[in-house]
C-alpha positions in Angstrom: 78.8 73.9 88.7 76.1 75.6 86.6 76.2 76.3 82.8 74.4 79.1 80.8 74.2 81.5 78.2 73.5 85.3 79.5 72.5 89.1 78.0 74.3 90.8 80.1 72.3 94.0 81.8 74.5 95.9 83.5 77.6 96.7 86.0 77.6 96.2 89.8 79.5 97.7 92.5 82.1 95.0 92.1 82.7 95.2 88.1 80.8 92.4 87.3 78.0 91.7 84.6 75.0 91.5 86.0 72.4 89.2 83.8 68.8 87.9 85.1 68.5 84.0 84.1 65.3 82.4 85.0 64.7 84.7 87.7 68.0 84.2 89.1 70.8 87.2 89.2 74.0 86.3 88.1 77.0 88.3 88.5 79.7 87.5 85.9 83.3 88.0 86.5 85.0 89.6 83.0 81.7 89.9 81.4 80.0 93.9 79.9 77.0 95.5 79.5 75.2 94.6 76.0 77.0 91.8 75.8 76.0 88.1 75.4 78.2 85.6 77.1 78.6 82.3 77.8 79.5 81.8 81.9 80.2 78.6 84.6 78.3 79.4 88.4 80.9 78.8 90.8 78.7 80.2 93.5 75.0 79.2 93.3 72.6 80.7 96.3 69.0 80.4 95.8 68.2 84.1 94.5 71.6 84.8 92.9 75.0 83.3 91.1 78.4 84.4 91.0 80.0 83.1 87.9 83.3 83.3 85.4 83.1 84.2 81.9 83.2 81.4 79.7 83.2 82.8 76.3 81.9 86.1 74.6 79.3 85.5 71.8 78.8 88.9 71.2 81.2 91.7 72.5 80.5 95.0 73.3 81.8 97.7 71.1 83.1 99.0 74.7 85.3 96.4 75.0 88.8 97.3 75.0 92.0 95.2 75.3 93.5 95.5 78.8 96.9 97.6 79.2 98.4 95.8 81.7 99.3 91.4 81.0 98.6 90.8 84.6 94.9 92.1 84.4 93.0 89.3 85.5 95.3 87.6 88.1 95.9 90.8 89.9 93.1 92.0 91.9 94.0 95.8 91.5 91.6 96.4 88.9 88.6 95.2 87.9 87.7 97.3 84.9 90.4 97.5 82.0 88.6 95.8 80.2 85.7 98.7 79.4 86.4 101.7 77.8 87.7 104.4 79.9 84.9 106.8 79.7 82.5 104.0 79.4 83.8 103.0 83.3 83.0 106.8 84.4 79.3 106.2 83.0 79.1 102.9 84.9 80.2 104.2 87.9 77.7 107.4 87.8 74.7 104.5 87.3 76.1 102.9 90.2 75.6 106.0 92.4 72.0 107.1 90.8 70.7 103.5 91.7 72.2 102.9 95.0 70.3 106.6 95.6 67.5 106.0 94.9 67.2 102.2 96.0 68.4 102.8 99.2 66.9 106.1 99.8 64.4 106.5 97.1 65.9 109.9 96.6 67.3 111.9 93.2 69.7 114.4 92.6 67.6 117.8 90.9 71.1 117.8 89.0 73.8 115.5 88.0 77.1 116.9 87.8 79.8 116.3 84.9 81.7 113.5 86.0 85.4 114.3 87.4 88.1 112.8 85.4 91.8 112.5 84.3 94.7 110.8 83.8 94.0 106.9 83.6 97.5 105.9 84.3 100.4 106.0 86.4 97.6 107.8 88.8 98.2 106.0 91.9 100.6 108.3 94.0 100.1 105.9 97.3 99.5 102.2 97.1 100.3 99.1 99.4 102.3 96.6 97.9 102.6 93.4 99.2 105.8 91.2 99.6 106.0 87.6 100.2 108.4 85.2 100.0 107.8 81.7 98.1 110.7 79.6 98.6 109.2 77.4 95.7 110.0 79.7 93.2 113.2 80.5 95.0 111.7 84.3 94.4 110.2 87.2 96.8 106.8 88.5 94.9 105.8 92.2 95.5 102.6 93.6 94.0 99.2 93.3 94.9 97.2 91.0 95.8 95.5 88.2 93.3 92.1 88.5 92.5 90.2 87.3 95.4 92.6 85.6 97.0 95.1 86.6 99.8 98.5 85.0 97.4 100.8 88.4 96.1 100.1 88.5 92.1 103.2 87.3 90.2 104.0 91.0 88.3 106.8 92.6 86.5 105.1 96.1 86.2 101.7 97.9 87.0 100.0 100.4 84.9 98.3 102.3 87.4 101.7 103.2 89.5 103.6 106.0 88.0 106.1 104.4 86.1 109.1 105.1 88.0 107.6 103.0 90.4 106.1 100.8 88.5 109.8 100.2 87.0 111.2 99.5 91.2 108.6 96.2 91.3 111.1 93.9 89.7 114.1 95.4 91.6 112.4 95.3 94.6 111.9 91.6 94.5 115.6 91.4 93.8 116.7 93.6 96.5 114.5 91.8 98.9 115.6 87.9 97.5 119.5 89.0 98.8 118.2 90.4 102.2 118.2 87.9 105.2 115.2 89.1 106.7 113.0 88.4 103.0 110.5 86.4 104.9 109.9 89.2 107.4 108.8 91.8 104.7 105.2 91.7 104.3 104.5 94.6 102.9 105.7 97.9 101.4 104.1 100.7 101.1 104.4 103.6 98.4 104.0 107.1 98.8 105.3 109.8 95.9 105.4 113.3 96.8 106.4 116.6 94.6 110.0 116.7 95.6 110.6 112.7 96.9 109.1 109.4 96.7 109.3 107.2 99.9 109.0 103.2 100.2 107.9 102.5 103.7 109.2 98.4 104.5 107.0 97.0 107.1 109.6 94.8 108.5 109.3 92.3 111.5 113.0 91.6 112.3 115.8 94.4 112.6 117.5 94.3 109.1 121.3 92.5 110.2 124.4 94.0 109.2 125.2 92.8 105.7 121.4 93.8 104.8 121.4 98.1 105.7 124.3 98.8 102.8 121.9 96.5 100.2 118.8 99.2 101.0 121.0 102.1 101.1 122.6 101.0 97.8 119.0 100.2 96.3 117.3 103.7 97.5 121.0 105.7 96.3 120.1 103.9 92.8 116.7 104.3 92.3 116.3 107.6 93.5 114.0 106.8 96.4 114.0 107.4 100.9 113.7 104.2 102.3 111.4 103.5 106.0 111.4 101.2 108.5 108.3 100.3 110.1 108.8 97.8 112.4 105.0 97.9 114.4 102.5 100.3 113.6 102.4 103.3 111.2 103.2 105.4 114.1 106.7 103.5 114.4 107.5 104.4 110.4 111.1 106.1 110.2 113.5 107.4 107.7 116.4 105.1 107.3 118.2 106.0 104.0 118.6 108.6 102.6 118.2 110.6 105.8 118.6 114.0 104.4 116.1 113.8 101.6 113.4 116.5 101.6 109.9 116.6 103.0 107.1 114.9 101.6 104.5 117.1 100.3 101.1 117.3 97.9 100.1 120.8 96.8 96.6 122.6 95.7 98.1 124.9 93.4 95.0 126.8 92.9 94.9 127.8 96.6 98.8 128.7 97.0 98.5 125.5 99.5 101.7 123.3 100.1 100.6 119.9 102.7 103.4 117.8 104.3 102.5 114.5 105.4 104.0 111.3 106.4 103.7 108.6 104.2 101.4 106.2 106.6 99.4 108.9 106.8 96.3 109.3 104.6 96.0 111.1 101.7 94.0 110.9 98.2 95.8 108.5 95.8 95.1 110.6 92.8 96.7 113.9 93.2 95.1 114.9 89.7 92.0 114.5 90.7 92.0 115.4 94.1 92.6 118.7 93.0 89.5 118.8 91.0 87.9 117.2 93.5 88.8 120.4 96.1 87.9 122.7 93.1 84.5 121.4 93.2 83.4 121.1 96.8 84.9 124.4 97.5 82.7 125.8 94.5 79.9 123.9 95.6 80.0 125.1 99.6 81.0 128.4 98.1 82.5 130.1 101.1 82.7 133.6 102.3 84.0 135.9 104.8 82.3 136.2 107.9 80.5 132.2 107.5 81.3 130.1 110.0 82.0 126.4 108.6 82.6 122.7 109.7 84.7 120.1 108.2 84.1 116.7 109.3 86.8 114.1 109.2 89.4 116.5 107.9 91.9 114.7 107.9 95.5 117.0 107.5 92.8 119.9 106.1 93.2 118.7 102.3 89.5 120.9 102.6 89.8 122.7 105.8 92.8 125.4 104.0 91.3 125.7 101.1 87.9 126.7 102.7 89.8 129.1 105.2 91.3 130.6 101.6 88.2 131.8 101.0 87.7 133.4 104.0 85.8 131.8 106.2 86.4 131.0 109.3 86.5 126.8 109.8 86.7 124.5 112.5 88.1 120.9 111.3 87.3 118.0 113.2 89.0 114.8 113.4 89.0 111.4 115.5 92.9 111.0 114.9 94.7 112.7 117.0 97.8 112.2 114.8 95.8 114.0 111.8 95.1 116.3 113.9 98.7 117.5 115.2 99.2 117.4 111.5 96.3 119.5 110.3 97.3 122.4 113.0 101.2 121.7 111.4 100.0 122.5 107.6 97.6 125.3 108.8 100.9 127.0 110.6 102.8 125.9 107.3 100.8 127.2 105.6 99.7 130.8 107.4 96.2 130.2 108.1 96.8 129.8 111.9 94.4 132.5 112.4 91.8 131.7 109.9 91.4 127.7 110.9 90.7 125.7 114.1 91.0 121.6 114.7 89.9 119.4 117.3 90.0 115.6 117.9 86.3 114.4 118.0 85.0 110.3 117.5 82.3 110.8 115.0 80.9 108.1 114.7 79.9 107.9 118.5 79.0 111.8 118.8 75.4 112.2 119.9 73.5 116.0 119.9 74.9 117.2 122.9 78.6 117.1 121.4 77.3 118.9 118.0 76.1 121.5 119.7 78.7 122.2 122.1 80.3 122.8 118.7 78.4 126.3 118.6 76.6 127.1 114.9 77.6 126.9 111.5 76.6 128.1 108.5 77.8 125.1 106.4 79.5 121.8 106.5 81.5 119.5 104.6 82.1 116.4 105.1 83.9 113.8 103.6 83.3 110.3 105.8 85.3 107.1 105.5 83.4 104.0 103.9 81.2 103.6 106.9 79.6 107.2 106.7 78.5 109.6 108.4 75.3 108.8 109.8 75.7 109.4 113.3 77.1 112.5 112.8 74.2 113.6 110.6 71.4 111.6 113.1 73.1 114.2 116.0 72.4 117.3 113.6 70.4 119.9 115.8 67.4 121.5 114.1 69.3 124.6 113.4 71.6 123.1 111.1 73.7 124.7 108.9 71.8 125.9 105.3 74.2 123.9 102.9 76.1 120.7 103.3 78.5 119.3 100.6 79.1 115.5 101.0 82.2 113.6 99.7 81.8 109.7 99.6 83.6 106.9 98.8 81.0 104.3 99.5 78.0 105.1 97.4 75.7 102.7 99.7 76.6 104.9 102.5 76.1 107.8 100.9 73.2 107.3 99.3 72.2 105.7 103.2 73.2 109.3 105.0 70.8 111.0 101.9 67.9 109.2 103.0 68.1 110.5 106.4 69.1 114.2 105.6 66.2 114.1 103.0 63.2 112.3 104.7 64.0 112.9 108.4 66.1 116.2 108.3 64.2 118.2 105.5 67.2 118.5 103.0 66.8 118.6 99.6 69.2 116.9 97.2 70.7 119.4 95.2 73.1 118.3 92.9 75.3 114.3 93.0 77.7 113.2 90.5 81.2 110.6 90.1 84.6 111.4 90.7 86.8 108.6 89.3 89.5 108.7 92.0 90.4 105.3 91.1 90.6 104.7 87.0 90.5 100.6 86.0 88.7 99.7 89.7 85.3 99.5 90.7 86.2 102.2 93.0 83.0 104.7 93.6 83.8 108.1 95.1 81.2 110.8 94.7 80.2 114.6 95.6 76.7 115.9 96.8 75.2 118.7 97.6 72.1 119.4 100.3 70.1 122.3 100.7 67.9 123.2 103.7 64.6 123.0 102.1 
């Protein structure tokens, strides 16, 4: 194990300092920009180092002390440690040089960074639940830092706090249940009328353990789930008559029911930002015909069909999709919206263009991108396409090909910080038919 002293340069995609020794990168757990730090290599490879922080020699003046004690053992966040703005500029560098090493392309504009709220953000999260008969105690949280052991914790900053205030009871209610080894994981979704805590549970609960949960959920103020397989299998068990999970876009008069296995931004705050934005950036109007790729339950798709347009949403969950169709009915744009299950990451040209024309798309990928989608975009593509990532690589990846092979021009890029404390990059671009 290595030894050193380090300037450190820079941020990368994981959080950690990056410093050049001798030639050598090395990427320092803990450690900030400006900073000059002591660090032990626990991972030497010949052109790089993965190392902890040893000592700080000289801090940065962006150094802030972590909110939460478990920071550090927890592997929830990675950046407390760094002022809170200071993370939004590290995270827009992250996306400028992923575009333009990957793709050698820049944005003609940088938008203001989307922000808020830095705590008690996370409206879904997946705790996880083990048993350790050594301690004689159940743990629920999330994981430890690199490592698949649940983090010891009392309380988490980035939960709202009535849920943050349930981690301790949970790991009591679950200690007195006879099924505690058979709990691996619970998972958390808050909604505008009801919060739900979905148990993924291996064994049937037994008869002395169903009056422990319905006490627990009576007390807290919470609807308990069972999900004994998949998140298709997820049901209400206590209390059953609690009401409907929902998120709304205020701004569009737009109320969404979901499950809670179902996927939906973490951030509620932001997300409606986030919609603000893409919806001002695609700009809409009556008589346009647009796509939304991977639409999930149409947190885009309504809000575009607000505006008058008419939109097709396209999906490769067939689940989503039932879903999407639900909230469009729910919501009364039947008539202005259409969805259909599609695989888009195996779609070739023939299956875009069945699709008929459109005058714009959005699309908003999972971490793998989009690039099939945009490889099997016919030459009459639509004259504006708005982008929302959450894997800058693959973004910046998907750029390079609607620039240099598909003659798109990069209009505008910039961060949204869906995720404050992580290393968490999600983004929004804008292309323009050159």
């Amino acid at each position: 194990m290595s030894q050193g002293i380090a300037i450190i340069e820079s941020l990368d995609h994981e959080g950690r300092g990056v410093a050049h020794v001798e030639g050598k990168a090395v990427f320092i757990e803990g450690a900030l920009p400006g900073e000059t730090v002591r660090y032990r290599s626990y991972r030497n490879k010949p052109t790089y180092e993965f190392a902890a922080l040893d000592g700080i020699l000289t801090p940065s003046p962006l150094r802030v002390t972590p909110r939460c004690p478990h920071f550090g053992t927890c592997g929830g966040c990675a950046m407390q440690h760094l002022d809170a703005v200071a993370q939004v500029a590290a995270k827009q560098r992250v996306l400028e040089d992923n575009l333009w090493h990957i793709a050698k392309v820049k944005p003609h504009t940088l938008l203001p960074p989307i922000f808020g709220p830095a705590w008690g953000y996370r409206h879904k999260a997946r705790l996880r639940a083990r048993y350790v008969p050594a301690k004689g105690r159940v743990l629920v949280g999330f994981n430890e830092k690199a490592s698949s052991y649940v983090a010891d914790m009392r309380q988490c900053e980035v939960l709202p706090p009535h849920i943050s205030a349930l981690i301790v009871p949970l790991q009591e209610l679950l200690m007195q249940l006879s099924v505690r080894s058979a709990v691996p994981q619970i998972e958390v979704a808050v909604g505008e009328q009801v919060s739900v805590l979905v148990f993924r549970i291996l064994e049937p609960l037994e008869a002395a353990d169903a009056p422990l949960v319905r006490a627990f959920a009576d007390h807290h103020g919470v609807q308990v789930w069972l999900q004994p397989k998949g998140p298709e299998t997820a049901t209400p068990f206590h209390p059953l008559d609690a009401p409907p999970l929902t998120y709304t876009l205020p701004e569009f008069g737009l109320t969404f029911p979901f499950m809670p296995t179902e996927f939906t931004q973490v951030n509620p705050y932001i997300n409606r930002v986030l919609v603000r934005r893409a919806i001002a950036l695609l700009d809409p109007r009556p008589g346009e015909r647009i796509a939304d790729f991977f639409c999930g339950l149409g947190n885009f798709t309504l809000p575009i069909a607000r505006r008058g347009a008419q939109v097709l949403g396209l999906e490769g969950s067939a689940a989503l999709v039932r879903r999407a169709r639900q909230g469009a009915e729910h919501n009364g744009l039947a008539h202005a919206v259409g969805f259909r299950e599609i695989d888009l990451f195996e779609v070739d040209a023939a299956a875009i263009a069945a699709l008929g024309r459109f005058d714009k798309w959005l699309i908003d990928p999972p971490r793998d991108g989009a690039v099939e989608l945009i490889k099997a975009m016919p030459d009459d593509g639509p004259q504006r396409i708005v982008y929302v990532s959450c894997n800058p690589a693959t973004l910046a990846r998907d750029a390079g090909v609607l620039v240099l092979v598909k003659g798109y021009a990069l209009k505008a890029a910039g961060v949204v910080n869906m995720f404050p404390h992580t290393a968490h990059v999600e983004s929004i671009a804008v292309f323009e038919k050159k």
